[in-house]
N, C-alpha and C positions, 0 to 999 in steps of 0.2 A: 806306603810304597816309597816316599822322599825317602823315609828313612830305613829303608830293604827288610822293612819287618813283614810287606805281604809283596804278592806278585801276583799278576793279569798275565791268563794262561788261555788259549786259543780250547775248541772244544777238541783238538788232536793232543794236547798238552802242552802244545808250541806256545814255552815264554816269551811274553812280546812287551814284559813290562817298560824296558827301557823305551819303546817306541814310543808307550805313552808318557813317560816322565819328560820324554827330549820332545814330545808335542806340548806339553803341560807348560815348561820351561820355554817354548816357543811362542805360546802363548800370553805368557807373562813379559815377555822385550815388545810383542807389539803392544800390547797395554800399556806397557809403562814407555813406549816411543810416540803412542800418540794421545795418552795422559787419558786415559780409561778411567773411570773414575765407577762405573757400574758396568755388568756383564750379567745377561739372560743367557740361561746355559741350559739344556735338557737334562730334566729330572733322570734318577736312575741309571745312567749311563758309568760306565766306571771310569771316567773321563769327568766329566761333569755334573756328576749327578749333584746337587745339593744337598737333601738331608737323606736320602736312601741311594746304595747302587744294589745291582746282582746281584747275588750270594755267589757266583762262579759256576752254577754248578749246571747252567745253560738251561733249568728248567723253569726258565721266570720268576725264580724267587726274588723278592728283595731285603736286602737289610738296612736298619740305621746306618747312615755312614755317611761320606763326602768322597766324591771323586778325584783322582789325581789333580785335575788342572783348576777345579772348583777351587782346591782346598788352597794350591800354592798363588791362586788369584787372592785366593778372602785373607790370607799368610799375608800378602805383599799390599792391602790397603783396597782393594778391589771388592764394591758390594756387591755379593753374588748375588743372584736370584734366580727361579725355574721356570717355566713354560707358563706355571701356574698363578703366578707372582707376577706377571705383567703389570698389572696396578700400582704395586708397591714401586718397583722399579722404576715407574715413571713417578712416583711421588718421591724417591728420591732421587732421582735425577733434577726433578725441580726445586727438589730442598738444596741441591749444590748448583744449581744455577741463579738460582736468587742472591 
């Protein structure tokens, strides 16, 4: 999506990709304003999904992938992690406050 090779399309076809890039991108100035160092993000979303989002085609499929805002967080130095990963995330969050 950063780089206009896919788009996020509404189930009427209404492309709304920018919405999410300029969320994604909103996302990453407060991380990086008040020094984010980890982010717990829901799985599968095409926003934040970590290792799977959609397939788009609104009928619950998922694929391997990263969400817009995941990906330009884990880009800019930000540990991602999912719903499912709470553990981890708190292991490294204590790995970086030690």
């Amino acid at each position: 999506m950063l780089a206009g090779r896919a788009r996020i399309r509404t189930p009427e076809g209404t492309d709304v990709t920018e919405h999410f890039v300029s969320g994604a991108r909103a996302a990453l100035a407060t991380a990086r304003a008040h020094g984010v160092a980890v982010a717990l993000l829901k799985e599968s979303s095409p926003s934040c999904g970590t290792r799977e989002v959609y397939d788009g085609a609104f009928e619950g499929r998922r694929v391997a992938g990263e969400g817009v805002t995941a990906h330009l967080l884990r880009e800019n130095g930000v540990a991602v992690f999912n719903e499912g990963e709470v553990a981890l995330a708190a292991e490294r969050l204590r790995d970086l406050e030690a």
